[in-house]
N, C-alpha and C positions, 0 to 999 in steps of 0.2 A: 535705287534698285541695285540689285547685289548680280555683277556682270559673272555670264554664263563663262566657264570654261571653253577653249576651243578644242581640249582633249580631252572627253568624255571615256572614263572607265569602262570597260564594254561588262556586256549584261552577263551574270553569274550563270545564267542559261546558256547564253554562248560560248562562257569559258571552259564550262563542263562538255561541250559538243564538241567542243575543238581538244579538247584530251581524250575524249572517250576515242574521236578519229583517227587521232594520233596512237592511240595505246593498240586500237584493233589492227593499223600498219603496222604498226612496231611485230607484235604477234603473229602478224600474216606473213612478214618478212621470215621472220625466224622459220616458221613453219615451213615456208619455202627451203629456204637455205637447211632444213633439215632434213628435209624429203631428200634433197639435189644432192645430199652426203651421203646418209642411208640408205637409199634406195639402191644402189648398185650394190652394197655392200649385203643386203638384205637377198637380192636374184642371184646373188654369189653362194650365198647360203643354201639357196633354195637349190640350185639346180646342184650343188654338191651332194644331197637327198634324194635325188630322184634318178629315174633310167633317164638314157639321152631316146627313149619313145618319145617321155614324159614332158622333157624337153622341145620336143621338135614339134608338139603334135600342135593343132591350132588352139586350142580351151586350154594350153598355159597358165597356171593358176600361180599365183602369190603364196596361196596358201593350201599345199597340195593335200590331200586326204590318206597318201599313203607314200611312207619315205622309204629309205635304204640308207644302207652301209659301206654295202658293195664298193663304194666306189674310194672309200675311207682305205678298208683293206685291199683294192688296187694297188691304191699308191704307197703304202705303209709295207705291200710284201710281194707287190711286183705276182701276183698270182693269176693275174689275166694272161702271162705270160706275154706280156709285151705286147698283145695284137687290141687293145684297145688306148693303150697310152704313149705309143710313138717311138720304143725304144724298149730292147728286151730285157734293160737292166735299171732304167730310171727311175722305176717306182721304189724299188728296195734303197735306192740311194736318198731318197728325200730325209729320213731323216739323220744321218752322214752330215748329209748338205745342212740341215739346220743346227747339228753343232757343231759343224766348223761357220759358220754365221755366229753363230753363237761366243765360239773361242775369238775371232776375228772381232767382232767388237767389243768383247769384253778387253782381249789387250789395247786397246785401241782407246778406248775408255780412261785405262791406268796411264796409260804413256801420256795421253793428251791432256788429262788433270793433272800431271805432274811438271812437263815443258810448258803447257800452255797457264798452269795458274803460276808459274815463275816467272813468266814474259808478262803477263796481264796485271800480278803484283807491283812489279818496274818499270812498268809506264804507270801506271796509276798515283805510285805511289814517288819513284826517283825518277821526272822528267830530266832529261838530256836534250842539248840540242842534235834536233833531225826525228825527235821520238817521236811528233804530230807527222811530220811523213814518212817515219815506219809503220807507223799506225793506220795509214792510209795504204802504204803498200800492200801490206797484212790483206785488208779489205779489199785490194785490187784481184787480187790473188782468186777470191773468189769465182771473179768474171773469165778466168781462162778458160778456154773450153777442153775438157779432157781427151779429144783427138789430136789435139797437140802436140801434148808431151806424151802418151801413150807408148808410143816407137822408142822414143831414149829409154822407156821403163824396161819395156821387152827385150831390147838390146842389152840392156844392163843387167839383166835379172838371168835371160840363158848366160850369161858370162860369166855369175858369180853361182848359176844352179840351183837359184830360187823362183824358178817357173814350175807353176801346176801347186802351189804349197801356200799356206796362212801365210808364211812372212810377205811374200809378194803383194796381198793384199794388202797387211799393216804397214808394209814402207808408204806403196803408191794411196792408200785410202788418206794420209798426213796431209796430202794437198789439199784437201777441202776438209777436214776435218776438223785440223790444228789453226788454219784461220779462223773460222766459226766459235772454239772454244776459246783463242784469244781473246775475240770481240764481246762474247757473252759476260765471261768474268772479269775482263776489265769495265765492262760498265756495271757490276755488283762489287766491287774492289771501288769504286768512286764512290759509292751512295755510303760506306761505312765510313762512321765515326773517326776520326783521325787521333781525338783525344786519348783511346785506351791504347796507342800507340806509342803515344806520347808519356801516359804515364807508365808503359813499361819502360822506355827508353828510361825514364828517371829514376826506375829501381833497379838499373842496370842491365836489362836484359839489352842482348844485339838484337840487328838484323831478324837473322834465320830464325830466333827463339824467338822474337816475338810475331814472326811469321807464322810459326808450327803451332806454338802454343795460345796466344791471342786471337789471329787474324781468321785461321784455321776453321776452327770453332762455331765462331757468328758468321765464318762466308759459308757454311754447311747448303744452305737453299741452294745456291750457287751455284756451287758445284756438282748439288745434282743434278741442277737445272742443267748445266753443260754436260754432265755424264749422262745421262737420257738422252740429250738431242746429239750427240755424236753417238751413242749407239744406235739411234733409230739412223741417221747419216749411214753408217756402216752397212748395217744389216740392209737396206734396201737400196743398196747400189749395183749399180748391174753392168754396167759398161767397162771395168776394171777386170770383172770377173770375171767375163765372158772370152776377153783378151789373155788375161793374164794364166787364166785357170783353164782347166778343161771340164766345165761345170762345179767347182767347188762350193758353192754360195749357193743359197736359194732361190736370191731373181735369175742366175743363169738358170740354173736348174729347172727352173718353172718353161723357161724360153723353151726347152729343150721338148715337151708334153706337145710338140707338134711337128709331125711328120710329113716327112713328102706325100706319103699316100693317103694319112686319115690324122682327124684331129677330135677329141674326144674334149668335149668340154666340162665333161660334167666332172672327170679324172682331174682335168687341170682346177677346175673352182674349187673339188675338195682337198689337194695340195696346197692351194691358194687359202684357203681356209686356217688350215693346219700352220702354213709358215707365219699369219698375223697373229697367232695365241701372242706368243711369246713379246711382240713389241708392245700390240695391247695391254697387256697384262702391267707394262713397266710403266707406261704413261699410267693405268688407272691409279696406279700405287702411287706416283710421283707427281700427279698431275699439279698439284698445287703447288709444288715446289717449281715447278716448268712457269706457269704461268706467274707467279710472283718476281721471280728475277729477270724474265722478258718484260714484264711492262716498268721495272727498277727505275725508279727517275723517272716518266713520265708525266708524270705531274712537276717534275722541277721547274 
């Protein structure tokens, strides 16, 4: 007699029940985690459309039957005259505020792809000894808390008369900026090829030429994957600016849409609106290039 198996294949009907279960979690998951994203981001919308009646009233709807603008041109010309948005001049400054956000990360961007793809090329590529614990320091860097050093900044900044101005932000923004774009392009500087490095070196080219002209090039994803996430870093910092500036950036700016006496939410969601164009808009463009050099090496 031909002996039974003690490990029996399980039945084709149970294996399709146990993926159909597993596929409808998987989907139910998502679902969730997209609601838990959306959803705020969705009632931010809405109430930027509507009067703060509309708002306040109890039959709050998702999806209102009749919107406005009002509240767009509030903050865009400050024409409520300041007595629904907390300051008689704040609404005319928002968009001020989003291009100097705007200026602020875009220098911020050029400076930190230029020191940080230099540092993140030579360790990746000319290890020294001490460079695995500057590469850690780098990363430690990260963990400081920004009340820390905030005081030496201020101190430093009225002495040389760059308080209330963009450079004050692009010195002090380098602290978490310039680690960040380190750590991203040196681990897209690992995963390239070393051989076309190699055979430039053989047709004579240096260093720097076949940094600029080889390396350049094919680390393009990279880079912008680092030049995206340090301007979205920039632009939505708030603790630098609030200190350093006297609202010049947008998240101060937005702080500022609430007053001792009255707080107008519906002012603040469509300003809140207004300052996300512009990040959103960079990620939709870029996104693939974001998400391909964060998961770089993953699979190695």
């Amino acid at each position: 007699m031909q002996r039974q198996s003690i490990f029996r294949k399980p039945a084709a009907g149970g294996r399709n029940s146990r993926s159909l279960v597993q596929s409808v979690a998987l989907y139910a998951g998502v679902a969730v985690f997209v609601l838990w994203i959306l959803l705020p981001v969705w009632y931010l919308v809405i109430s930027s459309l509507i009067t703060p009646q509309q708002l306040g009233s109890r039959s709050f709807s998702f999806f209102p039957t009749s919107i406005t603008f009002d509240n767009y041109l509030s903050v865009l010309t400050g024409s409520t005259g300041g007595a629904g948005i907390g300051s008689t001049d704040i609404g005319s400054r928002l968009l001020p505020a989003i291009g100097q956000s705007f200026l602020v990360s875009s220098i911020l961007v050029v400076l930190n792809l230029i020191v940080a793809g230099a540092a993140a090329y030579a360790l990746s590529r000319y290890p020294f000894p001490g460079s695995r614990r500057f590469e850690l320091a780098v990363i430690a860097t990260r963990v400081v808390p920004a009340i820390a050093i905030i005081g030496p900044f201020f101190v430093a900044f009225r002495v040389i008369g760059v308080l209330n101005s963009p450079w004050a932000l692009v010195i002090s923004y380098n602290v978490f900026t310039l680690p960040l774009a380190i750590m991203i392009m040196k681990n897209y500087f690992d995963q390239l090829p070393r051989e076309v490095e190699e055979a430039a070196k053989i047709d004579g080219a240096g260093r720097l030429q076949t940094l600029l002209i080889i390396i350049l090039p094919i680390a393009r994803p990279g880079l912008v994957a680092a030049g995206v996430l340090i301007f979205l870093e920039a632009w939505s910092e708030f603790f630098y600016s609030l200190v350093l500036t006297n609202q010049l950036t947008v998240p101060s700016l937005l702080a500022g849409f609430q007053s001792v006496q009255q707080f107008n939410w519906n002012a603040l969601a469509a300003a809140t609106v207004m300052s996300m164009i512009p990040p959103v808009l960079l990620v939709m463009v870029f996104q693939r290039n974001v998400v391909g050099s964060l998961t770089a090496g993953v699979g190695k």
